[in-house]
C-alpha positions as CSV (number, residue, x, y, z in Angstrom):
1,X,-13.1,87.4,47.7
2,X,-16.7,87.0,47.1
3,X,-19.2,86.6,49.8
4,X,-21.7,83.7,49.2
5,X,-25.4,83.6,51.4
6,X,-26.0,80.9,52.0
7,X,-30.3,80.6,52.5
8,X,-32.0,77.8,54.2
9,X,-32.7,76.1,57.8
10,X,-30.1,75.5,60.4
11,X,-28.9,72.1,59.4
12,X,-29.3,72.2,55.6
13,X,-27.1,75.1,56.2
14,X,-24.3,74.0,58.2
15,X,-24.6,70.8,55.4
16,X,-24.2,73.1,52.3
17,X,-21.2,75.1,54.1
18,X,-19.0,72.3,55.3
19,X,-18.8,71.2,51.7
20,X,-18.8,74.3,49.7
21,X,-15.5,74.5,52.4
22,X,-14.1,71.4,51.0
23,X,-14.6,72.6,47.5
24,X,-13.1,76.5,47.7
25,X,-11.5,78.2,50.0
26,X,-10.9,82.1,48.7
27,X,-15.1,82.4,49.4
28,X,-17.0,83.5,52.8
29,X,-19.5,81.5,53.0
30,X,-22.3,83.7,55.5
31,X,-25.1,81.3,56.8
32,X,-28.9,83.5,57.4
33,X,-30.9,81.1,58.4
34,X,-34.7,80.4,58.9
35,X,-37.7,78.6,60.1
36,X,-40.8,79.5,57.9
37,X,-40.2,80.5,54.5
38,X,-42.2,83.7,55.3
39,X,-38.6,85.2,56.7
40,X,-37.2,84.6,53.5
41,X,-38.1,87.8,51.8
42,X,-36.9,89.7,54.9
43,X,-33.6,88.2,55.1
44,X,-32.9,89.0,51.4
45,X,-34.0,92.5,51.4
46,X,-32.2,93.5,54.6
47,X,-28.9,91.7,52.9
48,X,-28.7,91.8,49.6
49,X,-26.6,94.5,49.7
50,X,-24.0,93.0,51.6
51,X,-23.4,89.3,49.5
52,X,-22.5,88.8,46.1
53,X,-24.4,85.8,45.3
54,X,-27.1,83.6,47.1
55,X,-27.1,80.1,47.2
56,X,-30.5,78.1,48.6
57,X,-30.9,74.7,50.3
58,X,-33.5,74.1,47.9
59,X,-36.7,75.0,45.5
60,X,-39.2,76.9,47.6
61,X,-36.4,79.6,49.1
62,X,-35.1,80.1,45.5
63,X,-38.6,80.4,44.0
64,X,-39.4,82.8,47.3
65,X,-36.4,84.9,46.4
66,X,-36.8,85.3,42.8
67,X,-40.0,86.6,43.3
68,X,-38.3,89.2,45.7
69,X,-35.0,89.8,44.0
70,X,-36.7,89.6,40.3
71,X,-33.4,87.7,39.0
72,X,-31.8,84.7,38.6
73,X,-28.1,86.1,37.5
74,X,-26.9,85.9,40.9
75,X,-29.0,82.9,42.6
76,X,-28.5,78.8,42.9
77,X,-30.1,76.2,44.4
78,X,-29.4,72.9,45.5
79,X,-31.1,70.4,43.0
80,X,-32.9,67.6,44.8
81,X,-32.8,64.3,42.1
82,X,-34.9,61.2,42.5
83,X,-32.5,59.2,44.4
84,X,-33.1,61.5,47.9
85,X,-36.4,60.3,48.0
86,X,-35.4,56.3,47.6
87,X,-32.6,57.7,50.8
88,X,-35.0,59.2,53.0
89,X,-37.5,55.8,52.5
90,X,-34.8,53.4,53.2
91,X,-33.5,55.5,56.3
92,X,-37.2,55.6,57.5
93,X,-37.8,52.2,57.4
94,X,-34.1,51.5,58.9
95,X,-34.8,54.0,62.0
96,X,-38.4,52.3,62.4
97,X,-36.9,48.6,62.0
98,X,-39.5,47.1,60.0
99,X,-41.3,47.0,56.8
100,X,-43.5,50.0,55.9
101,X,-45.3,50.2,52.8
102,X,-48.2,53.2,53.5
103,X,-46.5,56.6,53.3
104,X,-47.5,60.6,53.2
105,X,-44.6,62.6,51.5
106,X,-44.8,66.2,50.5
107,X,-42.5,67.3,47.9
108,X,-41.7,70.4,45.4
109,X,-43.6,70.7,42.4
110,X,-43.7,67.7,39.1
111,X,-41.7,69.8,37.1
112,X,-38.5,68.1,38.9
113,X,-39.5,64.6,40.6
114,X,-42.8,64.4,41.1
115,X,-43.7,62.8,38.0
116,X,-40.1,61.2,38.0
117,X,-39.5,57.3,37.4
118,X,-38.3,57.1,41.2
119,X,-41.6,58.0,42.9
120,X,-43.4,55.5,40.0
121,X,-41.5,53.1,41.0
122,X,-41.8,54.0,44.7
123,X,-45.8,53.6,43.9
124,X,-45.4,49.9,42.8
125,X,-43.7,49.3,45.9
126,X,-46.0,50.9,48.3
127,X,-49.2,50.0,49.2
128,X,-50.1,53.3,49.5
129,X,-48.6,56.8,48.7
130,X,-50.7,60.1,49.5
131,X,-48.3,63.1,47.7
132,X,-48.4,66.9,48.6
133,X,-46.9,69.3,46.0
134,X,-45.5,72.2,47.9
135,X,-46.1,75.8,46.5
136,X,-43.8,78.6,47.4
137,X,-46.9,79.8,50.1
138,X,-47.1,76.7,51.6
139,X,-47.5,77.2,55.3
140,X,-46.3,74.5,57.9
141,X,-49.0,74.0,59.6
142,X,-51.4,72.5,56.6
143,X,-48.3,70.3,56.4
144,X,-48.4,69.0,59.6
145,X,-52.2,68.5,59.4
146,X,-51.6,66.6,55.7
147,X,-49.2,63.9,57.6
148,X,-50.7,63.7,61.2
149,X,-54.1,63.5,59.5
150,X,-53.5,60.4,57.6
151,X,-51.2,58.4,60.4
152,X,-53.8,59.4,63.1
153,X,-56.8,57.9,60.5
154,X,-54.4,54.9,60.3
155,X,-54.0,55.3,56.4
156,X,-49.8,55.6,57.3
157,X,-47.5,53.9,58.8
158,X,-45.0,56.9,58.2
159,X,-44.4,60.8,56.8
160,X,-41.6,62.2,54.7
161,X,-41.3,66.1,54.7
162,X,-38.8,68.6,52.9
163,X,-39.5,71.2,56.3
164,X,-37.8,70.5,59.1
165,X,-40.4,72.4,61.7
166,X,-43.0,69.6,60.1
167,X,-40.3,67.2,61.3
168,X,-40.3,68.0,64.2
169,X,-43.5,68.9,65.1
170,X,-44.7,65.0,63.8
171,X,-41.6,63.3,65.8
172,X,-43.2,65.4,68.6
173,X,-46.7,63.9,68.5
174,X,-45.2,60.0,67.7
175,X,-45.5,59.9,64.3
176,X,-42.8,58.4,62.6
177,X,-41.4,60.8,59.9
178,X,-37.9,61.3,58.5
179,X,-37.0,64.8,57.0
180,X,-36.0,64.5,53.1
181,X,-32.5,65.8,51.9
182,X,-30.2,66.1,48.7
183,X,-27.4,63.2,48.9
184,X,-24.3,64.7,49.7
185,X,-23.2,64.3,46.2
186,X,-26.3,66.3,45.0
187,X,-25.0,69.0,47.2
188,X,-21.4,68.5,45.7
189,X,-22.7,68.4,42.3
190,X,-24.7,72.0,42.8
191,X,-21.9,73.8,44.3
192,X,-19.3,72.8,41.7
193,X,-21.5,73.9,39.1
194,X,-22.7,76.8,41.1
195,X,-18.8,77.9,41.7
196,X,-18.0,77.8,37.9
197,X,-21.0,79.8,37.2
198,X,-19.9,82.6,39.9
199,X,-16.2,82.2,38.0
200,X,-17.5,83.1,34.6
201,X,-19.3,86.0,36.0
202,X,-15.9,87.3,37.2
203,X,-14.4,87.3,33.5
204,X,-17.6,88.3,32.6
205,X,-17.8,91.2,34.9
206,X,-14.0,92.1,34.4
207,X,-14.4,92.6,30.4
208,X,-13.7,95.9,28.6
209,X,-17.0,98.5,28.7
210,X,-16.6,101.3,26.0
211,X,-19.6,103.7,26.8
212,X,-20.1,106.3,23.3
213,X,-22.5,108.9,23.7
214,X,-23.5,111.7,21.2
215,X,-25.5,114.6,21.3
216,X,-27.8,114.9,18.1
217,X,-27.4,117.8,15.4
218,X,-24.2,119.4,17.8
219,X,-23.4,121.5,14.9
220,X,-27.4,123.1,14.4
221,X,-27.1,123.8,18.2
222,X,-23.8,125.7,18.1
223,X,-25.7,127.9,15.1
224,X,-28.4,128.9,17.0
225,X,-26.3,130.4,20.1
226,X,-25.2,133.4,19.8
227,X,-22.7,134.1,21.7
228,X,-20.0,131.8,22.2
229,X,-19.8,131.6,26.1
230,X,-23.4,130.2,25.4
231,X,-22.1,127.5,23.8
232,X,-19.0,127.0,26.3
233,X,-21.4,127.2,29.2
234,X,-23.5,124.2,27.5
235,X,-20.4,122.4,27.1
236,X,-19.1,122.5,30.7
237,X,-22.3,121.6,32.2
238,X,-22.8,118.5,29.9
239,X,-19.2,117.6,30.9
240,X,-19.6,117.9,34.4
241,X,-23.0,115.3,34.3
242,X,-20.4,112.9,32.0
243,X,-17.8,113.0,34.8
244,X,-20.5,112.6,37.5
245,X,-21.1,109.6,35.3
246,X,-17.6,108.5,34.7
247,X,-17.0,108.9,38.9
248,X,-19.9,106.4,39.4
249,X,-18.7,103.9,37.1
250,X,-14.8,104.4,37.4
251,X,-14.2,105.1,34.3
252,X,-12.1,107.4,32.0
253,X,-13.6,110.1,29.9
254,X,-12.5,111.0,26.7
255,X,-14.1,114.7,25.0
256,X,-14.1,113.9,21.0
257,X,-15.4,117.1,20.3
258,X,-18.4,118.4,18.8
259,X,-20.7,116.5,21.3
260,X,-19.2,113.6,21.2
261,X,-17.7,112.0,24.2
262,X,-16.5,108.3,25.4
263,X,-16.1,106.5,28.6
264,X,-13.9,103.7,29.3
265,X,-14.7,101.4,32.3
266,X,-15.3,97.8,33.1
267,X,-18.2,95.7,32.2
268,X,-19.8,95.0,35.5
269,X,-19.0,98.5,36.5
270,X,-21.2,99.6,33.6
271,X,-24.2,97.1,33.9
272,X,-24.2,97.9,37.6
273,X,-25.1,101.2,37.0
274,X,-27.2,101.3,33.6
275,X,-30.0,103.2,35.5
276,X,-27.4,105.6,36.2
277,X,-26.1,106.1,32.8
278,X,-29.8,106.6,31.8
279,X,-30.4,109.2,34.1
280,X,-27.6,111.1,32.8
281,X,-28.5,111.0,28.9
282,X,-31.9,112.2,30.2
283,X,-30.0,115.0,31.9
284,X,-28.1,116.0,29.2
285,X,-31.0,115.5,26.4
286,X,-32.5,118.6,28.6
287,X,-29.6,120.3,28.8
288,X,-29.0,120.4,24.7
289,X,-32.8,120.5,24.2
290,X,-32.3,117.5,21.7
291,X,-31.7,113.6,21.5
292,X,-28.6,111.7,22.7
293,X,-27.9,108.4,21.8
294,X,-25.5,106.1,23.5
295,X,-24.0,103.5,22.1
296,X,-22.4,100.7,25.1
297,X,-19.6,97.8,23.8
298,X,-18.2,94.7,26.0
299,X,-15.2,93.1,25.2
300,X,-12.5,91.1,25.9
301,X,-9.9,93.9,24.5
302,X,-10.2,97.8,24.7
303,X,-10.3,97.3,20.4
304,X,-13.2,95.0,20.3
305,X,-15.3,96.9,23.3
306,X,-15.1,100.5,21.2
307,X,-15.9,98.5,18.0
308,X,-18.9,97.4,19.6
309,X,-20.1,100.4,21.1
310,X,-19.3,102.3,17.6
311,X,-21.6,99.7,16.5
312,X,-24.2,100.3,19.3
313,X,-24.4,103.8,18.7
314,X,-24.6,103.9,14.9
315,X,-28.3,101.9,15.7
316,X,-29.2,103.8,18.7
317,X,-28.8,107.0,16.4
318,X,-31.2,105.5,14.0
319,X,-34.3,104.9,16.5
320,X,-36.3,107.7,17.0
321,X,-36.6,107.6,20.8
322,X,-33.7,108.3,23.2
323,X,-32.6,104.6,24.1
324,X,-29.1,102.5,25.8
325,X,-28.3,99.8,23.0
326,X,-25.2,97.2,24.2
327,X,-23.4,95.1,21.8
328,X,-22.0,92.3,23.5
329,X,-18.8,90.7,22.9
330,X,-20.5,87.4,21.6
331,X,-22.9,89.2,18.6
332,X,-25.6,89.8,21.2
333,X,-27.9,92.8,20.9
334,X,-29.5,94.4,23.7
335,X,-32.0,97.4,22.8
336,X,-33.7,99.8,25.7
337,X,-31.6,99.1,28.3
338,X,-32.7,100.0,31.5
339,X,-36.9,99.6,30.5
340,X,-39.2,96.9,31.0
341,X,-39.2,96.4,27.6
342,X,-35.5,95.1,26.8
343,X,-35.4,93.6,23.2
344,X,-32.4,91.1,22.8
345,X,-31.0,89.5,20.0
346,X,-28.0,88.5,17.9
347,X,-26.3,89.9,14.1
348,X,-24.5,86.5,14.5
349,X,-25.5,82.7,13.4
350,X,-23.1,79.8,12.0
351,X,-26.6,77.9,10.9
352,X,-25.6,77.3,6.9
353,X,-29.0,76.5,5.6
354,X,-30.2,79.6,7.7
355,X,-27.5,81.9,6.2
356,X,-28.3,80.6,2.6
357,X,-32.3,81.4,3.3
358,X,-31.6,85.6,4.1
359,X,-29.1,85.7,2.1
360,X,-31.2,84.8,-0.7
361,X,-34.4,87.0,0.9
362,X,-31.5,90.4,0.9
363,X,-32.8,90.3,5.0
364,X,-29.6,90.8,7.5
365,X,-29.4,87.8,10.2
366,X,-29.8,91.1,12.4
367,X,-33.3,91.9,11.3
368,X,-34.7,88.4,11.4
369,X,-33.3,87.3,14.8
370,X,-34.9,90.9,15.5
371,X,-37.9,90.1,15.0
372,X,-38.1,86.5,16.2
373,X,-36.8,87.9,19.3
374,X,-39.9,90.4,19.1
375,X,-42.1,87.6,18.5
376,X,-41.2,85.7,21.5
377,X,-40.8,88.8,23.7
378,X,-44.4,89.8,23.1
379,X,-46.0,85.7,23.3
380,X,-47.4,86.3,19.9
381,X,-48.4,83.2,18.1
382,X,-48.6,84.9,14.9
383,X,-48.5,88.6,13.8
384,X,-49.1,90.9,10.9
385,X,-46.8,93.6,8.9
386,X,-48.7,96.0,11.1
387,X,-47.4,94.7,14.5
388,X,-43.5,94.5,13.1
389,X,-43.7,97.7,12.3
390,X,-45.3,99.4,14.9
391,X,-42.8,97.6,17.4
392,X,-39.6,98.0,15.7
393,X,-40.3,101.3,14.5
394,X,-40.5,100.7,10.7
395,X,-42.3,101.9,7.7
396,X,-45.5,99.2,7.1
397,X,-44.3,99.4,3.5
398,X,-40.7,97.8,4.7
399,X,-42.1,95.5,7.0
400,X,-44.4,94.5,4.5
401,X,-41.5,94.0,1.9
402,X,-39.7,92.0,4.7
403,X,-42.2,89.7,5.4
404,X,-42.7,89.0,1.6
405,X,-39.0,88.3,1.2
406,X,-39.0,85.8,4.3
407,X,-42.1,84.2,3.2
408,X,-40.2,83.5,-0.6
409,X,-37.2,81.4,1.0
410,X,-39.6,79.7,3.8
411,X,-38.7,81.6,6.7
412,X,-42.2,82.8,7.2
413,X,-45.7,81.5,5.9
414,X,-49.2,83.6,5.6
415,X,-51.8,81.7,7.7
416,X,-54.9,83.6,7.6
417,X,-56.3,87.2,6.9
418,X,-58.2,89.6,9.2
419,X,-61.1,91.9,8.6
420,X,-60.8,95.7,8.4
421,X,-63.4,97.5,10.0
422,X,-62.5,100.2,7.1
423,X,-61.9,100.5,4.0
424,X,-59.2,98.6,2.2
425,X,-57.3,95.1,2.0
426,X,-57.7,92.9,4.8
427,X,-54.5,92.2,6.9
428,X,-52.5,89.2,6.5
429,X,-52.0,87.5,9.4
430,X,-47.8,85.2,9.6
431,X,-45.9,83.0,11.3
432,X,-42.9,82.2,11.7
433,X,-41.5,78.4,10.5
């Protein structure tokens, strides 16, 4: 059974549970609630540990906790559409009994319906609409001093507000206000979605791992011992680190011999503990005084998960520093796992016209998505042979023969050159199409 948090105040809360209820009943649904979005951050570092995913009663917690948590895999929100805000006007005017037509409203950011045809519309039919975009450091009191402001200057004749303490506070000092909501359907819509997502993460997390790691030049190292207890002794302790690692992620290990070794486990068990896994390769790195590389494969069958990490390891034994590659079940490519710097891409594409273009340049779909996926990674807007090759640990001679071939079939196009402050050929500058 998982066990959902549900994030937001008290009766946004008890909204979002009722129905999630309706919806599925093999969750626990575990209400934290609070009143300033300054408790956020508190609540999810005190109990992160203890939920499996977070759902939010709207933008501003889930902005506040990705900022905390630094990820989105496990997070939802419910999505507020333009028809709340035509609800909370009509149910304003309803509980006020009369016509108003001069409003304050403070709302989340344009990028959802700020900008939206609803709140146009909502202009035409006002006589006057004063809007307050909400930031995730919005504090409740320059809220309540936006709305009472206006209605005490008699520029209102009512407020709408996403916060409930701002609510309050205005029904408190007589100012007519009605507190903004998603539609129940809104709320339906999220959690359905939300429930399918947390679904595919359990088949997700339940696929095959196959974990292959390989000490480098095993055989040069055995030569150079000389006795053979030294070489036992070496063995034994690198063992023991791979069972440490095998205990951690419940899985099986398998010797192959001659510094070789593989580790069957689960998928989620493995990407729970990638920090883990690095730790150990550092560990026994030091050990053997030399580079291991680890190769990791997902997949839906034991056969496809070791293919993958056979693959994975072949191209973490090419790069010259120790790094985690994964190959995923769907083509997708995930270089220095467990750094800052995680490169991803795919050796897969079912573009024709694509597959025509690198076929004819002699390029593998693998490099190029490589290095658009370098590209985007590091914002450039353009590059030169110089950058690829520094980055993705090339010759400048092979990048440069790269480039040349992808600019041929129209993949890439020289825009520009740049001056060297030495002697030689200035450096053309590309883009990609």
């Amino acid at each position: 059974m998982y066990r959902i948090g549900v994030v937001g105040p008290s009766m946004s809360v008890t909204r979002i549970i009722e129905l999630a209820k309706e919806i599925e009943q093999e969750m626990e649904f575990i209400p934290y609630l609070y009143t300033e979005t300054k408790e956020i951050r508190n609540i999810l570092l005190e109990y992160d540990h203890q939920v499996d995913f977070w759902l939010f009663s709207g933008y501003i917690p889930y902005m506040v906790a990705k900022k905390t948590l630094f990820s989105e895999e496990k997070m939802e929100y419910i999505f507020s559409a333009e028809s709340s805000i035509y609800k909370s006007f009509m149910e304003l005017i309803f509980s006020q009994g009369k016509l108003i037509n001069r409003v304050s409203i403070d709302m989340i950011p344009a990028t959802y319906v700020a900008e939206g045809e609803s709140l146009q519309e909502l202009k035409k039919t006002l006589k006057d609409l004063y809007i307050k975009t909400l930031d995730i450091d919005v504090d409740s009191e320059e809220l309540f001093t936006f709305h009472y402001d206006l209605w005490s200057q008699k520029k209102t004749d009512g407020a709408l507000t996403c916060y409930p303490i701002v609510h309050d506070a205005l029904n408190k000092v007589g100012v007519p206000t009605y507190l903004m909501s998603p539609t129940r359907i809104e709320i339906f819509q999220t959690i359905r979605i939300f429930f399918e997502k947390i679904k595919t993460s359990y088949y997700k997390d339940t696929q095959i791992g196959v974990g292959k790691i390989e000490v480098k030049d095993f055989d040069l190292i055995k030569e150079k011992m000389e006795k053979t207890y030294q070489i036992q002794y070496l063995e034994i302790r690198m063992k023991e680190t791979l069972i440490q690692l095998s205990e951690k992620i419940d899985g099986s290990l398998f010797e192959e011999g001659n510094g070789r070794y593989t580790i069957f486990s689960s998928r989620g068990a493995i990407e729970r503990e990638i920090q883990t896994l690095k730790e150990k390769a550092q560990i026994l790195s030091l050990e053997a005084n030399t580079a291991v590389s680890v190769g990791i494969g997902f997949g839906k069958t034991v056969l496809s998960a070791e293919i993958n990490a056979h693959r994975a390891l072949q191209q973490s034994k090419k790069k010259a520093e120790q790094g985690i590659i994964i190959v995923q079940d769907d083509g997708t490519i995930i270089e220095s796992v467990g750094q800052g710097k995680e490169l991803t891409y795919s050796y897969r594409t079912d573009d024709k016209d694509f597959l025509e273009k690198v076929k004819k340049a002699n390029i593998s779909v693998k490099t190029f998505n490589k290095i658009d996926a370098l590209i985007q990674k590091m914002g450039w807007s353009n590059f030169t042979t110089k950058d690829l090759a520094t980055h993705l640990q090339m010759s400048e001679r092979n990048a440069q023969r790269i480039v040349a071939e992808l600019c041929d079939v129209g993949l890439t196009e020289c825009i520009g050159e740049e001056s060297n402050h030495h002697r030689g050929r200035p450096n053309k500058i590309y883009r990609l199409k």
